[in-house]
N, C-alpha and C positions, 0 to 999 in steps of 0.2 A: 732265626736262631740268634739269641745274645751273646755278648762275648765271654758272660759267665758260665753259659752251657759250653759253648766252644775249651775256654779253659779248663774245665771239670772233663770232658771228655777228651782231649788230649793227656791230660796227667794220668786218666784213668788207661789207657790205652801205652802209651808210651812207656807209664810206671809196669804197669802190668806185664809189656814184653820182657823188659827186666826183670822183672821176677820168674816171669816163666823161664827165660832163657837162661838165667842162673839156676838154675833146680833142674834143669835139664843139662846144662855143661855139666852139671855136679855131680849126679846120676849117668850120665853117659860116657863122657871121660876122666873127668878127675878121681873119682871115688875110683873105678875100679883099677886105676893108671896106679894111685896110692896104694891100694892091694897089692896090685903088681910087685909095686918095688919094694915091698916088705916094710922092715923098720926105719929104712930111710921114708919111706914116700911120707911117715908121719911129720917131719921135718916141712914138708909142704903143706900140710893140716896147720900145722903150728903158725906158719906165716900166714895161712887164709885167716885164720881165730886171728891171728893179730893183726890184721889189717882193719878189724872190725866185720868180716863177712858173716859171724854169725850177729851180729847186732844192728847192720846196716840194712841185710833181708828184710827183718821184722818190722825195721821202721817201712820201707816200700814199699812190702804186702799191706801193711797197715792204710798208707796215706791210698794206695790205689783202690782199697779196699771205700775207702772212706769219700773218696770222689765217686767210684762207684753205687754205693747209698744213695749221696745226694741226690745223685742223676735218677736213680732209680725212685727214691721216695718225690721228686720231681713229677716225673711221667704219673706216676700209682696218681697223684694230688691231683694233676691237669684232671683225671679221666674220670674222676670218682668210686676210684677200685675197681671197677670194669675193667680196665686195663690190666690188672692183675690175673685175669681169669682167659685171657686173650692170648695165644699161639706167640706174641714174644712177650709178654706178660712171665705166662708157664715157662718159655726159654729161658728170659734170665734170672729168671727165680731158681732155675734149677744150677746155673751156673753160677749165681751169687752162694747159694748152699754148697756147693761144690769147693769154692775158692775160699770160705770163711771153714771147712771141714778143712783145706791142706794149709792153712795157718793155723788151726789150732793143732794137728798133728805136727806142723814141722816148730812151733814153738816150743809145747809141751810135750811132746816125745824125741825130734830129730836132734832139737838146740840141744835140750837138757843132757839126753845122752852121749853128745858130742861133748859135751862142757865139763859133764863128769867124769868122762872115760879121760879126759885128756887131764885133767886134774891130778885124778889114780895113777895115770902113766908115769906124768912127772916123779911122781911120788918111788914109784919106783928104781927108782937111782939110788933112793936110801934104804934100801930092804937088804937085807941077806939074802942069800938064798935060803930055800925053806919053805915050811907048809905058806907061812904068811901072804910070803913073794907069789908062789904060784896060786892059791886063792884072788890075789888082787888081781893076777895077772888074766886068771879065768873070769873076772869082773869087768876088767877091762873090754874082754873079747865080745863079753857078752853084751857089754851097753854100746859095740861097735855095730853089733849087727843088728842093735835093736836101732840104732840111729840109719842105718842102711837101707833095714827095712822101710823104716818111716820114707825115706826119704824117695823110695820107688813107690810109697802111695801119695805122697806129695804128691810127686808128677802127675803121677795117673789121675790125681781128683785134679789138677790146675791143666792137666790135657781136656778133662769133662768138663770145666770152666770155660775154659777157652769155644771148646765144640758148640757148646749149648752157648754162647752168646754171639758166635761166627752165624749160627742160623737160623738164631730167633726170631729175625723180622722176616721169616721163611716159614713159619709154623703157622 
């Protein structure tokens, strides 16, 4: 093995427990710890967004994502597609679909409605009370729980990612 497979598989593996282990702290304690504590817990949301947690994810998903590939379109090239059709071929084909399905959900549905609900939020410090306020405020709730959701099918698809390339050279 050369040292560029070595590096590509380390980043891919190391990048990757980072990701997972984030979307699972996230999902496991923090999100429903912020529930918990009502309108304060969102003050804890506010420092994650600012610290870069919704922008730093994407890049990590991404770069593991992308060492991944290499590796993978690597192995497919040795084998002449045979490999592709093989018991860990099938494995992490299904877990590269897996992980590339809970990045475009937690991009495009978890970031977005996290991004916008908290935008709205803000906003509401300038409302009256009134039909306006409580419309925004029932928009609010609603792109929280659609960001919630996402974020327990995240896991779920980046747990199927994980499964299926833990036992691919087992199939």
């Amino acid at each position: 093995m050369n040292a560029g497979v070595i590096a590509l598989r380390l980043l891919h593996i190391v990048l990757g427990a980072y990701w997972v282990g984030a979307i699972f702290f996230f999902v496991t304690f923090l999100q429903p710890s912020v529930r918990d504590a009502g309108p304060e817990g969102m003050k804890v949301v506010q420092q994650i967004v600012r610290r870069g947690y919704l922008n730093i994810l994407p890049v990590i998903a991404g770069l593991t994502m992308l060492a991944g590939f290499i590796l993978y379109w690597r192995d497919a090239q040795a084998m002449d597609g045979v490999w592709m059709s093989s018991g860990i071929g099938r494995g992490l084909t299904a877990g590269a679909l897996a992980a590339i399905a809970a990045f475009l959900v937690g991009f495009f549905v978890m970031r977005r409605s996290t991004v916008r609900a908290m935008a709205l939020g803000q906003s509401l410090a300038q409302l009256a009370e009134g039909p306006e306020r409580q419309a925004r405020m029932a928009e609010v709730d609603r792109l929280r729980r659609l960001a919630r959701t996402a974020s327990h099918w995240v896991a779920g698809l980046l747990l199927i990612a994980v499964a299926a390339m833990a036992v691919a050279r087992y199939l």
